[in-house]
C-alpha positions as CSV (number, residue, x, y, z in Angstrom):
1,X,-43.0,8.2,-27.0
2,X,-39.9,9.9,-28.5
3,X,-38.4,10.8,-24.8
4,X,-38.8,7.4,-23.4
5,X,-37.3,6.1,-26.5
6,X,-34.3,7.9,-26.1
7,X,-34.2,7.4,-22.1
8,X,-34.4,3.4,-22.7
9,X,-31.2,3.9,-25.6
10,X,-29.1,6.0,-22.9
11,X,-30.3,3.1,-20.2
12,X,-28.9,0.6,-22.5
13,X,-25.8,2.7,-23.7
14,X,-25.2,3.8,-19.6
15,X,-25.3,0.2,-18.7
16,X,-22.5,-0.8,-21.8
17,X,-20.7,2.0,-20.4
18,X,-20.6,0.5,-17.1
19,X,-20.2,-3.3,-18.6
20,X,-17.1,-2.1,-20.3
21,X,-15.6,-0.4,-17.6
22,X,-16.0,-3.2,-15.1
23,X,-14.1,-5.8,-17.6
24,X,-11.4,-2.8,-18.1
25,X,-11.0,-2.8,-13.9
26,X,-11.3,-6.6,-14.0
27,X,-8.4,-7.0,-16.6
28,X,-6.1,-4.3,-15.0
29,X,-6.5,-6.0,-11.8
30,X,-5.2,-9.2,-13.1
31,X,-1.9,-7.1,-14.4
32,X,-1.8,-5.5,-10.6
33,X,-3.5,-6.7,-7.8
34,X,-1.3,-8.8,-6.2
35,X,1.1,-5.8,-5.4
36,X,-1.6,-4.7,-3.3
37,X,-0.9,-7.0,-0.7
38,X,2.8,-6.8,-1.6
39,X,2.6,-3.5,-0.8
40,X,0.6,-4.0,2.2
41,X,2.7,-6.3,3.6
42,X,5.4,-4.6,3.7
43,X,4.2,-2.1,6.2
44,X,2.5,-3.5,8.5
45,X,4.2,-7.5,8.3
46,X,1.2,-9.0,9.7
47,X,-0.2,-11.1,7.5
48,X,-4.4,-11.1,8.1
49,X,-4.1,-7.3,8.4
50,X,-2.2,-6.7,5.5
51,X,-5.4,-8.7,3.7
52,X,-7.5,-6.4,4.7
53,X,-5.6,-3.2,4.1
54,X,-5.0,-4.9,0.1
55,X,-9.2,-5.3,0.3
56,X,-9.8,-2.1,1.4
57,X,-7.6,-1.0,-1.2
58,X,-9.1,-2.4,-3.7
59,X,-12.2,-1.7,-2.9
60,X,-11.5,2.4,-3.5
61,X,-9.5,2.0,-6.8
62,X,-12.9,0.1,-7.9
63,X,-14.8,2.9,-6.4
64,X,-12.7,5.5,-8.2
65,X,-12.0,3.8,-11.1
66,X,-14.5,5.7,-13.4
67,X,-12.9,9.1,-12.3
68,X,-9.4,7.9,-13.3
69,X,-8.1,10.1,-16.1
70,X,-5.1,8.0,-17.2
71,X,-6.2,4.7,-16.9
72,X,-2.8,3.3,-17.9
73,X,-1.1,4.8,-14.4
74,X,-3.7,2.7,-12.5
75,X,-0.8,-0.2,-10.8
76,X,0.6,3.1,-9.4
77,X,-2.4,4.8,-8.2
78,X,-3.2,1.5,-6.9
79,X,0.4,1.4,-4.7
80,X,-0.2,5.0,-3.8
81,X,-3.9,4.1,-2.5
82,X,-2.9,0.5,-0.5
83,X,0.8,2.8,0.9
84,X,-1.2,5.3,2.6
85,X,-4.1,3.1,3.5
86,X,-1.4,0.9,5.1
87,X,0.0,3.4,7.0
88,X,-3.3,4.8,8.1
89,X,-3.7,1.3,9.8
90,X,-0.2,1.2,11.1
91,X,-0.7,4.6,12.9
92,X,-4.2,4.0,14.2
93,X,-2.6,0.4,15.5
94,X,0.2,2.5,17.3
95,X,-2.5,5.1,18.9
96,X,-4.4,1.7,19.9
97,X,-1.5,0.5,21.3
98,X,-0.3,3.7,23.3
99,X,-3.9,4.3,24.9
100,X,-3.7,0.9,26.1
101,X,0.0,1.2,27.5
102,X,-1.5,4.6,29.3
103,X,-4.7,3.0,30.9
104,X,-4.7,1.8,34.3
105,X,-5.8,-1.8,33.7
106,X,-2.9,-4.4,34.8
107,X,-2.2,-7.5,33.1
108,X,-0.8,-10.5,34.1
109,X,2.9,-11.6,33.8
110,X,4.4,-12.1,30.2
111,X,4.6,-15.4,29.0
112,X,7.0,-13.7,26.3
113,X,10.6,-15.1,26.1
114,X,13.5,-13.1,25.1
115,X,13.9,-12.7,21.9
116,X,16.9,-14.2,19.6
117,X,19.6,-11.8,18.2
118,X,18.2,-12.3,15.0
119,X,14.8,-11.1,16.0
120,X,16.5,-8.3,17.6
121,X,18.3,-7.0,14.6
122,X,15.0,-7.7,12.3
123,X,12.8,-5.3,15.3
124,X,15.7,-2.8,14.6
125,X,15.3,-3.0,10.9
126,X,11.7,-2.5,11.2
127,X,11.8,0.6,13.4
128,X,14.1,2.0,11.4
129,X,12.3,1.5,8.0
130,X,9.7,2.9,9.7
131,X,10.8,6.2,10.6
132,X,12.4,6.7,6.9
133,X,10.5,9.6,5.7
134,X,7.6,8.2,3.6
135,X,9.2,8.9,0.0
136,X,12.3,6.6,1.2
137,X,10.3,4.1,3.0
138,X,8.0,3.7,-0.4
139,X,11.4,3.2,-2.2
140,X,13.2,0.6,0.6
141,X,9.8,-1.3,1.1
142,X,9.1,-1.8,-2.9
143,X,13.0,-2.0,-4.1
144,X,14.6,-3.6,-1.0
145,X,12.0,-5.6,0.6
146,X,9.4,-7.0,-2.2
147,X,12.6,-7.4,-4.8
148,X,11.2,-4.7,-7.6
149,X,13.6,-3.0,-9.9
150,X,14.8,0.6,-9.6
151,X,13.1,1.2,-12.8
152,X,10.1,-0.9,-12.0
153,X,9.9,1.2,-9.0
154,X,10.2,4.7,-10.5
155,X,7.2,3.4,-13.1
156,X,5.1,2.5,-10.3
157,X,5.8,5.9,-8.3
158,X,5.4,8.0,-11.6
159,X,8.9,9.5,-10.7
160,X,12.4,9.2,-12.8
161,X,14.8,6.6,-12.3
162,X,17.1,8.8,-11.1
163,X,15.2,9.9,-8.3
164,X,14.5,6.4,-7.4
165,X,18.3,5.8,-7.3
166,X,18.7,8.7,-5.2
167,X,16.2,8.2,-2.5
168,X,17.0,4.4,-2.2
169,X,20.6,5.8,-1.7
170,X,19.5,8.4,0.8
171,X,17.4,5.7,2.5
172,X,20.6,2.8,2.8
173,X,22.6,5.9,4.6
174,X,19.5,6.4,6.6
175,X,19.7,3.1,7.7
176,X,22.9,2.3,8.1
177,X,23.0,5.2,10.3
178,X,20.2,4.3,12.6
179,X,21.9,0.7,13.1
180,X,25.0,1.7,14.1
């Protein structure tokens, strides 16, 4: 009797364990998760698949959540995890988009229009954000694009604000170089 005693107290003590950790995700997430997205978004600039990258995203942190040493680095674990998730999707999109270019099946004529100088420049932009190395295009995407701080940013990326100054500068010469 003294065996299941102690397996219904570690059952009980297991499950507060558990409790407690899910309100620690839940209240963390409040703090973070809408950076997710942010994040997301700033990739990929589609709006729908940028929901679902931030989802899947936040589905893994919850996953891993209970293996996280340092809880209190969790908004930038949580960037880390939606960046490359995003990119993942961005890349698999590209292949997707490359196999179709390379199959034989023939569409119909475009019904797009040519696109506005404005739209022009922002394509350039894009393509060139994009082939920023991924350190740089972390920095230009969170500083540049979703309006963080250079010391926000450098807490979120668990690196020194000097290094954030330094790759955003490396990425602006990057850029201006690429639009020329």
């Amino acid at each position: 009797m003294s065996q299941s005693l102690e397996a219904a107290v570690e059952s009980l003590v297991s499950r507060a364990d558990e409790a407690d950790l899910d309100v620690e995700f839940e209240e963390r997430l409040k703090d973070s998760g809408a950076i997710a997205f942010r994040v997301a978004y700033g990739v990929l600039r589609h709006r729908e698949d940028a929901e679902d990258v931030a989802q899947e995203a936040l589905a893994r942190a919850y996953q891993g959540f209970r293996q996280m040493r340092d809880r209190g680095r969790f908004r930038s674990w949580l960037v880390r995890i939606c960046w490359r998730l995003a990119l993942d999707h961005q890349r698999a999109a590209t292949r997707r988009v490359r196999r179709e270019q390379e199959s034989p099946v023939t569409s119909g004529p475009s019904d797009l229009e040519p696109a506005p100088c404005d739209n022009e420049f922002r394509a350039r932009l894009w393509e060139a954000v994009a082939a920023l190395p991924e350190k740089l295009r972390l920095v230009v995407v969170l500083a540049g694009i979703q309006g963080h701080d250079l010391k926000e940013v450098g807490e979120l990326l668990g690196v020194p604000h000097g290094t954030v100054r330094s790759r955003m500068h490396a990425a602006r010469k990057r850029l201006a170089e690429a639009l020329r």
